[in-house]
KEMI-680161 format. One record per residue (C-alpha): residue number from 1; x, y, z; residue in three letters. Coordinates in steps of 0.001 Angstrom, whole numbers, plus 524288, in hexadecimal, padded with zeros to 5 digits. Layout:
% KEMI-680161
<marfi><num>NUM</num><X>X</X><Y>Y</Y><Z>Z</Z><residuo>ala</residuo></marfi>
...
END
This chain:
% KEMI-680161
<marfi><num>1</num><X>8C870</X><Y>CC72C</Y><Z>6A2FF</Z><residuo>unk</residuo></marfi>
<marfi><num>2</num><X>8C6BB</X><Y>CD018</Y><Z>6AEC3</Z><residuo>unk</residuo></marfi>
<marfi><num>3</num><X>8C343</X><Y>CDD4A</Y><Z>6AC93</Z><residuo>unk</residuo></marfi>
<marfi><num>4</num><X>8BEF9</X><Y>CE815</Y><Z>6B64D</Z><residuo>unk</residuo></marfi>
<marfi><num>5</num><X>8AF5F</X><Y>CEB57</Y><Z>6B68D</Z><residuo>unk</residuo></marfi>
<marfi><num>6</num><X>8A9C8</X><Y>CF8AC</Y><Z>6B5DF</Z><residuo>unk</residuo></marfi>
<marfi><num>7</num><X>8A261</X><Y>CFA08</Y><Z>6C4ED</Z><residuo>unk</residuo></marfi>
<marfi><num>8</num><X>8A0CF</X><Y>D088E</Y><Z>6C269</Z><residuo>unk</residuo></marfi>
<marfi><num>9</num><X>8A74B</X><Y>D130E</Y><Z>6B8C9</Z><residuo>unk</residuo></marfi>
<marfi><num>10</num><X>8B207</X><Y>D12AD</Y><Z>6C10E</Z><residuo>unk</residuo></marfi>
<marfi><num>11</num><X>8B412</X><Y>D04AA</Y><Z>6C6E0</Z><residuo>unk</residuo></marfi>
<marfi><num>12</num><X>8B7E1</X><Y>CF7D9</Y><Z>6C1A9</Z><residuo>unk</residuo></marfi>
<marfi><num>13</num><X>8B782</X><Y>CEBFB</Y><Z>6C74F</Z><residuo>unk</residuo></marfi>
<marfi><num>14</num><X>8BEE9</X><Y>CDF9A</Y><Z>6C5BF</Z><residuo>unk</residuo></marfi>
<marfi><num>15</num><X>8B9A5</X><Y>CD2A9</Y><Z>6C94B</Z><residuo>unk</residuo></marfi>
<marfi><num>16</num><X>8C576</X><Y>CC688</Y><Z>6C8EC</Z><residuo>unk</residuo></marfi>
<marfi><num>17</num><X>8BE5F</X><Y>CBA3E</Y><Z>6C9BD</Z><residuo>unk</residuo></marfi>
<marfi><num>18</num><X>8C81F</X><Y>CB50A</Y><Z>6D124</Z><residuo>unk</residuo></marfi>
<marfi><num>19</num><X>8C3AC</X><Y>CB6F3</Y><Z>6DE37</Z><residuo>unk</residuo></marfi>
<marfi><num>20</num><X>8B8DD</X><Y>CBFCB</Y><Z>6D867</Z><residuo>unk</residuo></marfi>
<marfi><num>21</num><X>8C221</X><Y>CCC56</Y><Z>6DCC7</Z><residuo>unk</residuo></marfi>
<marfi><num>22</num><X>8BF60</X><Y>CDA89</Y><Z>6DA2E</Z><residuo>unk</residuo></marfi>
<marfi><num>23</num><X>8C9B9</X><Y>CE3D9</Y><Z>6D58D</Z><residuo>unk</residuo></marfi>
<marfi><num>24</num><X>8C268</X><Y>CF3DA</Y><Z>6D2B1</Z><residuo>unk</residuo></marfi>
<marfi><num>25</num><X>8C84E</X><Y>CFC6A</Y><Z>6CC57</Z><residuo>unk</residuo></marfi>
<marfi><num>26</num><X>8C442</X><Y>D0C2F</Y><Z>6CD02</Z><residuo>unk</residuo></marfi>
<marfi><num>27</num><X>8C8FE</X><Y>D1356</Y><Z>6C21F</Z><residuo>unk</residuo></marfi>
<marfi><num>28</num><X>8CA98</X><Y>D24A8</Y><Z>6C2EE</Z><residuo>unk</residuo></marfi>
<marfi><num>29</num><X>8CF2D</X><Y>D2E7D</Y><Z>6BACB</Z><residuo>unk</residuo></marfi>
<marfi><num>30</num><X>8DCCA</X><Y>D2C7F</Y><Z>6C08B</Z><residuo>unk</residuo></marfi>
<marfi><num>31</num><X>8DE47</X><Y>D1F0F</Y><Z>6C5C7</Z><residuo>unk</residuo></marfi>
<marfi><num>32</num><X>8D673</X><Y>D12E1</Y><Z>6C86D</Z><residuo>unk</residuo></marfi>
<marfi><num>33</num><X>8D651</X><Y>D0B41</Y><Z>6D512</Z><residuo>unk</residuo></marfi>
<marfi><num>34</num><X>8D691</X><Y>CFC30</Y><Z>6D459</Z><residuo>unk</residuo></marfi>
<marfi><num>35</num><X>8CF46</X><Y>CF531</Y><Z>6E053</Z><residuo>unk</residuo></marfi>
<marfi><num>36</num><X>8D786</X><Y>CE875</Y><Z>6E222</Z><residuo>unk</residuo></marfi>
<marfi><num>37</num><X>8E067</X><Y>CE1DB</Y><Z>6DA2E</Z><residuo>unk</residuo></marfi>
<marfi><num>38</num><X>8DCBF</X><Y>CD2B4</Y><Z>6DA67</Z><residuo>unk</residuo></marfi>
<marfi><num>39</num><X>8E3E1</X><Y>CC4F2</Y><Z>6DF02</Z><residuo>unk</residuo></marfi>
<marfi><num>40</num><X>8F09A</X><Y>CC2B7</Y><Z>6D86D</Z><residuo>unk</residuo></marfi>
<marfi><num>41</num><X>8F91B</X><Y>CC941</Y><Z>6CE11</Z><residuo>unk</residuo></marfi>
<marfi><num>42</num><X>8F166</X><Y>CC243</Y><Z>6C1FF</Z><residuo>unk</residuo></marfi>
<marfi><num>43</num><X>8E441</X><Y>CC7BB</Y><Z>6C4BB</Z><residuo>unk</residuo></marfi>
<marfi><num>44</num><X>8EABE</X><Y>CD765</Y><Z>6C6D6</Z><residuo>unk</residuo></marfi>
<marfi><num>45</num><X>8F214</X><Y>CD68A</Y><Z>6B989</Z><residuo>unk</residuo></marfi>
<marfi><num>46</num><X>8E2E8</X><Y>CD321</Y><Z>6B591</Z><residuo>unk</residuo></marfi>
<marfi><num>47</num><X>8DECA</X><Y>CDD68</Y><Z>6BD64</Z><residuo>unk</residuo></marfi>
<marfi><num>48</num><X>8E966</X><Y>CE7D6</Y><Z>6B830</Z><residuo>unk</residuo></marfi>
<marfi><num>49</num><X>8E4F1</X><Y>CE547</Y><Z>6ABE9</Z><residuo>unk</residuo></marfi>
<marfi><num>50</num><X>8D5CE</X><Y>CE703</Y><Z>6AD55</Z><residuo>unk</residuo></marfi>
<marfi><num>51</num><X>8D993</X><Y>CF41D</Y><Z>6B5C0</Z><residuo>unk</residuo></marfi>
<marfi><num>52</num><X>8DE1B</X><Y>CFA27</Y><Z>6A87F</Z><residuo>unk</residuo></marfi>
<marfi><num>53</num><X>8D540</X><Y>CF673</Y><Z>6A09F</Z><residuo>unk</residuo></marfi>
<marfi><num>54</num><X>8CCC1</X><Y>CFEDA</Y><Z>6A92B</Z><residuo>unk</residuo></marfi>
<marfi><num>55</num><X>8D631</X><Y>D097F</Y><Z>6AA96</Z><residuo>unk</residuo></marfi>
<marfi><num>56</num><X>8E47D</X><Y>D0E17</Y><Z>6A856</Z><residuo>unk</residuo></marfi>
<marfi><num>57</num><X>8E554</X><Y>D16E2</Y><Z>6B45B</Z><residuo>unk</residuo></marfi>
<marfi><num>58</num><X>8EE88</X><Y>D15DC</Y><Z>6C0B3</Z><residuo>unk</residuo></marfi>
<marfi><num>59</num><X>8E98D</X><Y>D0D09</Y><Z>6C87C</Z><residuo>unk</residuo></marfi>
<marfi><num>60</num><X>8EA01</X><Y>D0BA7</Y><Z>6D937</Z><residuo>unk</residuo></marfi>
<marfi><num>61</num><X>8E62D</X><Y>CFFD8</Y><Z>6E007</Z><residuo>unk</residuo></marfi>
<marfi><num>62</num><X>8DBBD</X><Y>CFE00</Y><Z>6ED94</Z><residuo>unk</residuo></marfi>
<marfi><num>63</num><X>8DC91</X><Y>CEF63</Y><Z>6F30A</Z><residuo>unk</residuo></marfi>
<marfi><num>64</num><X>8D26F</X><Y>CED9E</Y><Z>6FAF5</Z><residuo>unk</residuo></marfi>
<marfi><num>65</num><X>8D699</X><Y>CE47D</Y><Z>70433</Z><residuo>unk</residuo></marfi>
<marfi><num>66</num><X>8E154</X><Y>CDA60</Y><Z>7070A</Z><residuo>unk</residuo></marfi>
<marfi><num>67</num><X>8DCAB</X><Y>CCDAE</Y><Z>70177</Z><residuo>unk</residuo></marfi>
<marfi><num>68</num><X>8E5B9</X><Y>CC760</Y><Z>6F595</Z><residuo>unk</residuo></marfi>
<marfi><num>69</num><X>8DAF2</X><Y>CC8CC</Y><Z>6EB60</Z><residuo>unk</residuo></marfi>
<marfi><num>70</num><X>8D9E5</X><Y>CD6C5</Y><Z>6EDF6</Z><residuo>unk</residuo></marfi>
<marfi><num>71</num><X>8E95E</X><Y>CDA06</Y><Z>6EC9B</Z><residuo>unk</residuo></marfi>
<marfi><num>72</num><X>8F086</X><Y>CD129</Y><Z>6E7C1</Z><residuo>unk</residuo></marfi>
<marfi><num>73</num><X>8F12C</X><Y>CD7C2</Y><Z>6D9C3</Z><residuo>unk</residuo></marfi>
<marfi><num>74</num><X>8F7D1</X><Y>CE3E5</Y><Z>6DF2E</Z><residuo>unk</residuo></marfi>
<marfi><num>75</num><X>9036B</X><Y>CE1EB</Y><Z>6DA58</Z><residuo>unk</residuo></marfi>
<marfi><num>76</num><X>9002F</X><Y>CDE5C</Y><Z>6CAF4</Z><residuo>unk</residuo></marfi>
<marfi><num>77</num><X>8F6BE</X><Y>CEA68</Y><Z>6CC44</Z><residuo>unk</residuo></marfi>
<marfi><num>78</num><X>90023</X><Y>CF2DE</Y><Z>6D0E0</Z><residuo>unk</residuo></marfi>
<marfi><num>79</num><X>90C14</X><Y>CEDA8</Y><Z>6C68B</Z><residuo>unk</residuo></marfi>
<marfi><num>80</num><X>90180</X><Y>CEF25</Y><Z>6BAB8</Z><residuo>unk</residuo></marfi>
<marfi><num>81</num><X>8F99C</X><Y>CFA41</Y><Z>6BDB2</Z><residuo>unk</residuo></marfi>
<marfi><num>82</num><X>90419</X><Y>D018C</Y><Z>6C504</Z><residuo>unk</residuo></marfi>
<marfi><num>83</num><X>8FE72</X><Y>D0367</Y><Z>6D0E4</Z><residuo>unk</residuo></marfi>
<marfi><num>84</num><X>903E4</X><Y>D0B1F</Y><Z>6DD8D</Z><residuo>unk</residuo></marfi>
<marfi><num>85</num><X>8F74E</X><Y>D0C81</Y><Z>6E539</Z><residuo>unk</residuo></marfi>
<marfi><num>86</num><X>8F40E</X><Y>D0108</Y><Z>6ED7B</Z><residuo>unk</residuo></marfi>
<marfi><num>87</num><X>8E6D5</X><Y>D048A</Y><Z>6F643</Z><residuo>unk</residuo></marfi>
<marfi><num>88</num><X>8E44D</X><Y>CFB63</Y><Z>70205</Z><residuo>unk</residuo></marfi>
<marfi><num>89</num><X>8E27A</X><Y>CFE09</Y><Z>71120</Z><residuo>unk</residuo></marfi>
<marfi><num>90</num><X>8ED86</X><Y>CFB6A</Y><Z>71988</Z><residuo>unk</residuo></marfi>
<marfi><num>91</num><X>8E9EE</X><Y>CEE60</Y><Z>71EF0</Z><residuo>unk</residuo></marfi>
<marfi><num>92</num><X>8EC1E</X><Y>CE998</Y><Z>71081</Z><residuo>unk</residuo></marfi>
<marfi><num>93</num><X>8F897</X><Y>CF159</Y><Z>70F62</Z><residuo>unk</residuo></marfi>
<marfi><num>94</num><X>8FD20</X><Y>CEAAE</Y><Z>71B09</Z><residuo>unk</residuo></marfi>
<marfi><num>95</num><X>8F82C</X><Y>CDF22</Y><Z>719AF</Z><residuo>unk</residuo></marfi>
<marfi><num>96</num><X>8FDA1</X><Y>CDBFA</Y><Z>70A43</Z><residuo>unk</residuo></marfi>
<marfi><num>97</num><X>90B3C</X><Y>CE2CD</Y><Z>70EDE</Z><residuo>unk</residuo></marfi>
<marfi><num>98</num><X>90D3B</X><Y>CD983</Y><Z>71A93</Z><residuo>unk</residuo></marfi>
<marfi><num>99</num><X>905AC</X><Y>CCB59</Y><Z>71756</Z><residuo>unk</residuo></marfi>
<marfi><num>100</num><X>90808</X><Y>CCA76</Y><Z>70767</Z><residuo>unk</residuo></marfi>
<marfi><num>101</num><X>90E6D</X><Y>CBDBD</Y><Z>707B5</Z><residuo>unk</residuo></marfi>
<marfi><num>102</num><X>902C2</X><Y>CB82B</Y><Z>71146</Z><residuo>unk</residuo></marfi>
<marfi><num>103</num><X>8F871</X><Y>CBE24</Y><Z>70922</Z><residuo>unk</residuo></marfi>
<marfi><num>104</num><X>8FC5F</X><Y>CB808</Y><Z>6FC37</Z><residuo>unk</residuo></marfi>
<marfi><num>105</num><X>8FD9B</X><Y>CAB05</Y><Z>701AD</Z><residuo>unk</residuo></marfi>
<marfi><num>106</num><X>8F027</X><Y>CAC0E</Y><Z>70A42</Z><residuo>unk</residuo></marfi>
<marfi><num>107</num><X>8EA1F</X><Y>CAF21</Y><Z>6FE22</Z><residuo>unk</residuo></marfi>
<marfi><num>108</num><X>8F148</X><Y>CA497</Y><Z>6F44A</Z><residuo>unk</residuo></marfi>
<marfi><num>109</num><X>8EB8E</X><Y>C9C5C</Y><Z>6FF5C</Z><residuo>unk</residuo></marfi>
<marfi><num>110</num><X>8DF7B</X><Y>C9FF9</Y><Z>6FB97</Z><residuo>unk</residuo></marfi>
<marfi><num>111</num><X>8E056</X><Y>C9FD7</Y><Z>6EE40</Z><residuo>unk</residuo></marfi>
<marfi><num>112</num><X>8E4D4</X><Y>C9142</Y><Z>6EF08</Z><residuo>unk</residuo></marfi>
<marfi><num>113</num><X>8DA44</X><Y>C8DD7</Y><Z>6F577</Z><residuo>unk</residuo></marfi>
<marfi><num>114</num><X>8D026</X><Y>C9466</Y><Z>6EB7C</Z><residuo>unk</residuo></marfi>
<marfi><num>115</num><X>8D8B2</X><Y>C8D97</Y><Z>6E10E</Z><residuo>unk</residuo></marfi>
<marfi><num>116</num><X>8DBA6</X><Y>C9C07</Y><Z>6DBCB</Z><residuo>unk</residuo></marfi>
<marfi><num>117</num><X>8E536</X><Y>C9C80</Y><Z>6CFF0</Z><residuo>unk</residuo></marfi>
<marfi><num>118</num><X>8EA37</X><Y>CA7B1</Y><Z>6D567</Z><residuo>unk</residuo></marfi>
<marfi><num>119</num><X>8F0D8</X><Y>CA1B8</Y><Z>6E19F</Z><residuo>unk</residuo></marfi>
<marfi><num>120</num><X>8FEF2</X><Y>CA013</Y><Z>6DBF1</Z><residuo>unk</residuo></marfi>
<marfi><num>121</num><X>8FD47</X><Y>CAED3</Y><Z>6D6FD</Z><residuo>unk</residuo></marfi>
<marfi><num>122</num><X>8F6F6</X><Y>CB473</Y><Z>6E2B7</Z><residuo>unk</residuo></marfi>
<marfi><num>123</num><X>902FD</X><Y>CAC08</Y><Z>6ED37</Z><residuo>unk</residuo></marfi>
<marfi><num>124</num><X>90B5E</X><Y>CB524</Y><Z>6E3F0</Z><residuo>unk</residuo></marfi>
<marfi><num>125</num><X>9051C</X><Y>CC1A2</Y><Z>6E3AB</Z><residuo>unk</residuo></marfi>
<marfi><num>126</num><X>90E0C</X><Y>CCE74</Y><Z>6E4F6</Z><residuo>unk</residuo></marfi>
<marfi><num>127</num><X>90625</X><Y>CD53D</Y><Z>6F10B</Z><residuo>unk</residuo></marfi>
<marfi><num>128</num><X>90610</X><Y>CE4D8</Y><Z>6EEAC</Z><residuo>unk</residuo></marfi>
<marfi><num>129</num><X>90346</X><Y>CEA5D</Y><Z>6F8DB</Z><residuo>unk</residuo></marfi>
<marfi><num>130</num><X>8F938</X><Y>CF67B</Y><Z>6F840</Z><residuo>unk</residuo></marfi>
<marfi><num>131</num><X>900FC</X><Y>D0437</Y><Z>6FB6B</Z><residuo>unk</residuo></marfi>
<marfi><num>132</num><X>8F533</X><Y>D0C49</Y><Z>6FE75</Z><residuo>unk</residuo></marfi>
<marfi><num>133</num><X>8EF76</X><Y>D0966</Y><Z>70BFD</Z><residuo>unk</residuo></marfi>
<marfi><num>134</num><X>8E218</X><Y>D0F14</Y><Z>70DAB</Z><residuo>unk</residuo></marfi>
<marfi><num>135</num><X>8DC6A</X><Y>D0D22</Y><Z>71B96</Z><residuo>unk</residuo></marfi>
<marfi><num>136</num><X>8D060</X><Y>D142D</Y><Z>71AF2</Z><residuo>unk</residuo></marfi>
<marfi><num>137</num><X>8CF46</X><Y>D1B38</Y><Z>70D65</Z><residuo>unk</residuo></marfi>
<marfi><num>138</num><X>8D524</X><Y>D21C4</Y><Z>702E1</Z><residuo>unk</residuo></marfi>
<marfi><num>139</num><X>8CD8F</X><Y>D2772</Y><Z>6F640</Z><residuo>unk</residuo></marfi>
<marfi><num>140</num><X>8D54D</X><Y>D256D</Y><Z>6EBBF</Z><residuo>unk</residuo></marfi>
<marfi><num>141</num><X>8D390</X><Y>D2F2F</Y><Z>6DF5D</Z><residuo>unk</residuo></marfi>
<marfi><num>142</num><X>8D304</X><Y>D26C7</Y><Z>6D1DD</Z><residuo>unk</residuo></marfi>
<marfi><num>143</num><X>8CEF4</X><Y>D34B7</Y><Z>6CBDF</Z><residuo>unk</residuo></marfi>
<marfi><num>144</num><X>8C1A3</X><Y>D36DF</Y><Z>6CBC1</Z><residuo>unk</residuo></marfi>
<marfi><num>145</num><X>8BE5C</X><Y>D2A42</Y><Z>6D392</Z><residuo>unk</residuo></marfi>
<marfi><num>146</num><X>8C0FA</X><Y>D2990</Y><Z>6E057</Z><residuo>unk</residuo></marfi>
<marfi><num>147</num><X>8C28F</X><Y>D1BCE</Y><Z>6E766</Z><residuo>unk</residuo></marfi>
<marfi><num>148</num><X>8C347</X><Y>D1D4C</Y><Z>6F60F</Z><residuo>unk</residuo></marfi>
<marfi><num>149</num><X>8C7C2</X><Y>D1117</Y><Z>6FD61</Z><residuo>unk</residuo></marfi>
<marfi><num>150</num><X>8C41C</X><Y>D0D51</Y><Z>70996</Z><residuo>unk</residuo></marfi>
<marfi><num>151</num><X>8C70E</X><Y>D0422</Y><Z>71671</Z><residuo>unk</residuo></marfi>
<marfi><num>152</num><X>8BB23</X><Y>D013E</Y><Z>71D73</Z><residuo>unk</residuo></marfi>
<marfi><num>153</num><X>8BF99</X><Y>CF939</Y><Z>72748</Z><residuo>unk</residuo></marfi>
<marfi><num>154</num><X>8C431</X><Y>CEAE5</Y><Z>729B2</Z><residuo>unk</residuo></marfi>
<marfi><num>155</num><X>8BD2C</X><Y>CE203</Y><Z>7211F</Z><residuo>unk</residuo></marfi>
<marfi><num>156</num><X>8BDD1</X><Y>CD73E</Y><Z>71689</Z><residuo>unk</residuo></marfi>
<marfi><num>157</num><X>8CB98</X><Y>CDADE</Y><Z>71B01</Z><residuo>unk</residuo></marfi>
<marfi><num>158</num><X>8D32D</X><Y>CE431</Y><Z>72415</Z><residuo>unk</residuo></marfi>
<marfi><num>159</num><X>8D71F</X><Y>CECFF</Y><Z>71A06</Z><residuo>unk</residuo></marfi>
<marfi><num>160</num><X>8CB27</X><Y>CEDBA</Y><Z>70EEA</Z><residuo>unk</residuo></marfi>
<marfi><num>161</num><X>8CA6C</X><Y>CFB01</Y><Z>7076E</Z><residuo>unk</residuo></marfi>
<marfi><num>162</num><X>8BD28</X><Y>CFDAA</Y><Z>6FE61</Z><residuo>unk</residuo></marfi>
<marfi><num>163</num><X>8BDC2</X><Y>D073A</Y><Z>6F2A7</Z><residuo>unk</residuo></marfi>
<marfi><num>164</num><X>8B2E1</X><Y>D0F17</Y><Z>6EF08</Z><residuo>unk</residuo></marfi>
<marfi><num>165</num><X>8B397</X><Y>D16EB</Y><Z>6E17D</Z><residuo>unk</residuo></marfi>
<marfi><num>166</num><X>8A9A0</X><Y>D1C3A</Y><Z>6D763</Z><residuo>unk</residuo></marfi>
<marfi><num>167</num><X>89CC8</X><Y>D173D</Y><Z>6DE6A</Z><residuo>unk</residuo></marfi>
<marfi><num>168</num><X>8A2E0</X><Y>D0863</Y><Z>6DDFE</Z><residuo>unk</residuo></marfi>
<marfi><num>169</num><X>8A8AE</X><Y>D0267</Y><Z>6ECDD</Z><residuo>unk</residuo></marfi>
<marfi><num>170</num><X>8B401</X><Y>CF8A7</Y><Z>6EB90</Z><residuo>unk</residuo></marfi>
<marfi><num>171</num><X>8B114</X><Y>CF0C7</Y><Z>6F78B</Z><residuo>unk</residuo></marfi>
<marfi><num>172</num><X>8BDF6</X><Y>CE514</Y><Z>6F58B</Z><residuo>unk</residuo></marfi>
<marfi><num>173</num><X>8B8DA</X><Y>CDA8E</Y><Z>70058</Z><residuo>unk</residuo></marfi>
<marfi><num>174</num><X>8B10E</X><Y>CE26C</Y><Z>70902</Z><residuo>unk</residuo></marfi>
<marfi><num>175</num><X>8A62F</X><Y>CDE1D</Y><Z>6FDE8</Z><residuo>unk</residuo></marfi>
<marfi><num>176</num><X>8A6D0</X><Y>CCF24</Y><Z>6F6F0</Z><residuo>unk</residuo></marfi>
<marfi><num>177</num><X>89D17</X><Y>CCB5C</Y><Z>6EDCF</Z><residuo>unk</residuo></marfi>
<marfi><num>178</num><X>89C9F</X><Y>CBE28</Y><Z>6E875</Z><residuo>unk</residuo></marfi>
<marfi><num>179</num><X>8A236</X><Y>CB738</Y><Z>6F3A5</Z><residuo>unk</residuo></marfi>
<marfi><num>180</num><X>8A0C3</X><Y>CB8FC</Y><Z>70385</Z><residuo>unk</residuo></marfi>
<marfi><num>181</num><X>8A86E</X><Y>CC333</Y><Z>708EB</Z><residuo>unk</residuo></marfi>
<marfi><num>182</num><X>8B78D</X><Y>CBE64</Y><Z>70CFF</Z><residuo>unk</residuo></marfi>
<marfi><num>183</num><X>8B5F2</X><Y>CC046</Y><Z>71B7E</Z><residuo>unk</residuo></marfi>
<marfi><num>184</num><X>8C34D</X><Y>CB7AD</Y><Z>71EA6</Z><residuo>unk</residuo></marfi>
<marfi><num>185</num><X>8CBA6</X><Y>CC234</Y><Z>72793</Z><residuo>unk</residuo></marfi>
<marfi><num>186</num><X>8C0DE</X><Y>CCCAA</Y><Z>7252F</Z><residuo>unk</residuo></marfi>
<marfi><num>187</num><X>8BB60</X><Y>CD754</Y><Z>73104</Z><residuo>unk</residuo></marfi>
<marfi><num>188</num><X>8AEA1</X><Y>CD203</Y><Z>73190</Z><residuo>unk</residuo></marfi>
<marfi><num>189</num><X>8A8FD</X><Y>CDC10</Y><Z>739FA</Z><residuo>unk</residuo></marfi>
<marfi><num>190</num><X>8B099</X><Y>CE778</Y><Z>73221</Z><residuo>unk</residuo></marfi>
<marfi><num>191</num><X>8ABC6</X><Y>CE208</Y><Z>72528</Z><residuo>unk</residuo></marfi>
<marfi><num>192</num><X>89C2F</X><Y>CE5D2</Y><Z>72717</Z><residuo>unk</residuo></marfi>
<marfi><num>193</num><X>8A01D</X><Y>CF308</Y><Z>72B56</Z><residuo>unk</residuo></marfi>
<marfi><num>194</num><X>8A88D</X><Y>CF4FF</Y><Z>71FDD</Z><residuo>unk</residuo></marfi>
<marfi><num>195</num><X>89DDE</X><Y>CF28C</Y><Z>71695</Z><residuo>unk</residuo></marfi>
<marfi><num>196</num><X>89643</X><Y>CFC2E</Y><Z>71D49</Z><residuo>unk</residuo></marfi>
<marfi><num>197</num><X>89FC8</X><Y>D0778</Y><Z>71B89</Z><residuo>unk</residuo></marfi>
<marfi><num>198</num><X>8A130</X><Y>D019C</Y><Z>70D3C</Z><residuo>unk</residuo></marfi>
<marfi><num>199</num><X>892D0</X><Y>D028A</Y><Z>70A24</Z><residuo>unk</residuo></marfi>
<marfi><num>200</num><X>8911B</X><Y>D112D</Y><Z>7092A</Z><residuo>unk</residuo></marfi>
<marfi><num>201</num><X>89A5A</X><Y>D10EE</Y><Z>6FC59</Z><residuo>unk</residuo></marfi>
<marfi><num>202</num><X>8929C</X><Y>D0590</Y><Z>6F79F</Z><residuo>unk</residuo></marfi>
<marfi><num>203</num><X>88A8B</X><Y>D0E88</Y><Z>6EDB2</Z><residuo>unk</residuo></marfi>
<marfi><num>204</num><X>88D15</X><Y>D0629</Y><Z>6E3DA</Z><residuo>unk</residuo></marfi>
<marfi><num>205</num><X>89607</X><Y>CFBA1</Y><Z>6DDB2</Z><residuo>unk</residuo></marfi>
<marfi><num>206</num><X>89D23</X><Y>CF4F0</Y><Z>6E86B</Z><residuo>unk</residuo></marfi>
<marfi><num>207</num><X>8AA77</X><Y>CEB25</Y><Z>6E4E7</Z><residuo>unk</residuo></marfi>
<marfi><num>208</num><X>8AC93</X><Y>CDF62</Y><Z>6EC3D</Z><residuo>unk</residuo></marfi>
<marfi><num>209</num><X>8B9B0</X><Y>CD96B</Y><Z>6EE95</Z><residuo>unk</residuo></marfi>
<marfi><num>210</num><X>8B441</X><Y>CCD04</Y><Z>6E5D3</Z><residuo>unk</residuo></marfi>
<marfi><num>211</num><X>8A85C</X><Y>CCCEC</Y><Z>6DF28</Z><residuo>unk</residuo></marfi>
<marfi><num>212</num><X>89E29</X><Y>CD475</Y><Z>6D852</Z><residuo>unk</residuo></marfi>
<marfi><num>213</num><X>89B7B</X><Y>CE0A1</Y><Z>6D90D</Z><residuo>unk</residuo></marfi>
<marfi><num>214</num><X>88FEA</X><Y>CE4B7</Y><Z>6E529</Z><residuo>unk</residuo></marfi>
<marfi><num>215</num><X>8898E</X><Y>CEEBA</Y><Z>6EABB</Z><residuo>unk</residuo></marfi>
<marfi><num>216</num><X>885C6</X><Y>CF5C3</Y><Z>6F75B</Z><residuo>unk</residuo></marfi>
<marfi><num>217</num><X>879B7</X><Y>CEA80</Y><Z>6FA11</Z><residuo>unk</residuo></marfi>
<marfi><num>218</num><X>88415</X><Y>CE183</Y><Z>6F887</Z><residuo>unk</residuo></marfi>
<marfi><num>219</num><X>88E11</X><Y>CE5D0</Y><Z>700E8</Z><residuo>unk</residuo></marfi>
<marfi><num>220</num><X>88249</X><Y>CE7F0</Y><Z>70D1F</Z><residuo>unk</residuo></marfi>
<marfi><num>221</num><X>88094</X><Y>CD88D</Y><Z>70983</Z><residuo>unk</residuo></marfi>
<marfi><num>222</num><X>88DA9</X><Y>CD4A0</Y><Z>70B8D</Z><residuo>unk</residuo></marfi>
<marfi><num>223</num><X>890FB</X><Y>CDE25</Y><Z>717B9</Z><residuo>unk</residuo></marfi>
<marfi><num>224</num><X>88414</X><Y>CD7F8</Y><Z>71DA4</Z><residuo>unk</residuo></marfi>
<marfi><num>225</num><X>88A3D</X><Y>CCAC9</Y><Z>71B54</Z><residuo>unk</residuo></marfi>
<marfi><num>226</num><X>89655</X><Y>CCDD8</Y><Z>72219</Z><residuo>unk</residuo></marfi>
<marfi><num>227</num><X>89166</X><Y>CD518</Y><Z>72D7F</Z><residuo>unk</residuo></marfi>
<marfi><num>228</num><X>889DE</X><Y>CC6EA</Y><Z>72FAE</Z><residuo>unk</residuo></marfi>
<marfi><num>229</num><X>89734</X><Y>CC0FE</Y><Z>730D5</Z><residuo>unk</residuo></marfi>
<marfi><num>230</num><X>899D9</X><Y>CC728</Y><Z>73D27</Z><residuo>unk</residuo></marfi>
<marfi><num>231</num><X>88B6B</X><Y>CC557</Y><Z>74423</Z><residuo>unk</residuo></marfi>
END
């Protein structure tokens, strides 16, 4: 059973093994923030779930980019945690508004080819769309914790927002761990320079989009390896 994992007094982190995806959760006095929502409708009903066992307060929602496994629980989050605040810059406002039907079937394409058992549920998938654009940043007060969210530039995608909050940096797919960074459709030359405005908050834990758990050495690794892309 999935369950989150205590990064700091204050963060959680869930790792689904399916696709080896990161959902955070930041939990106040007065609310809790939950970083992503996972692939399809089965895995947020899991992810509901392991929300309250960490806490029973209101709840608001940062995606941190566009990409299926990312967003596509919105809608089961919202329905059981009762959710109104969607986070998410504008490109992914725009972007989940006007190409739903073409993102679900891009991505049950890929999920077929993978041989994921989620490809029925995710060519199904109720797309919410976030209501909350940040283009640059917003702090958000959970009541005593404060998670400020940030846009640092074209990236992994067009529209990727980072979260930091109580010491830890939620980096979704600016930082991969486990696996090469997806670079398919990415800013290659705005990726390096977004790590480099990311790395000053990198005083301690730092969440990938997928994998473990890094740190600051890692993320100068990996920023290395992409500025190398473009050379």
């Amino acid at each position: 059973m999935i369950r989150f994992q205590p990064v700091s007094s204050d963060v959680h982190v869930l790792r689904h093994p399916v696709l080896d995806v990161n959902s955070t959760l930041v939990v106040g006095r007065e609310c809790a923030l939950l970083v992503d929502t996972l692939s399809c409708a089965s895995q947020a009903i899991r992810l509901a779930e392991a929300v309250r066992e960490v806490t029973g307060l209101p709840v608001q929602v940062v995606n941190t980019h566009d990409h299926f496994d990312h967003v596509f629980g919105n809608a089961t989050i919202a329905r059981l945690l009762e959710v109104a605040d969607f986070w998410a810059h504008p490109f992914v406002v725009t972007r989940l508004s006007r190409d739903a039907a073409e993102i679900r079937a891009d991505a049950y394409r890929w999920c077929l080819a993978r041989d994921l058992a989620i490809a029925e549920e995710v060519r199904d998938t109720e797309v919410l769309v976030p209501n909350r654009p940040v283009a640059s940043r917003v702090d958000i007060d959970l009541g005593g914790v404060v998670a400020s969210v940030r846009h640092l530039g074209p990236a992994h995608t067009r529209g990727d927002l980072v979260v930091a909050a109580a010491g830890v940096l939620v980096a979704g797919d600016l930082v991969e761990e486990g696996a090469p960074p997806d670079t398919d459709g990415a800013d290659l030359a705005g990726w390096p320079l977004a790590l480099d405005a990311l790395l000053p908050e990198a005083t301690g834990p730092v969440v990938p989009g997928h994998g473990a758990v890094v740190d600051a050495d890692f993320v100068v690794r990996q920023r290395a390896e992409l500025a190398a892309l473009t050379t």
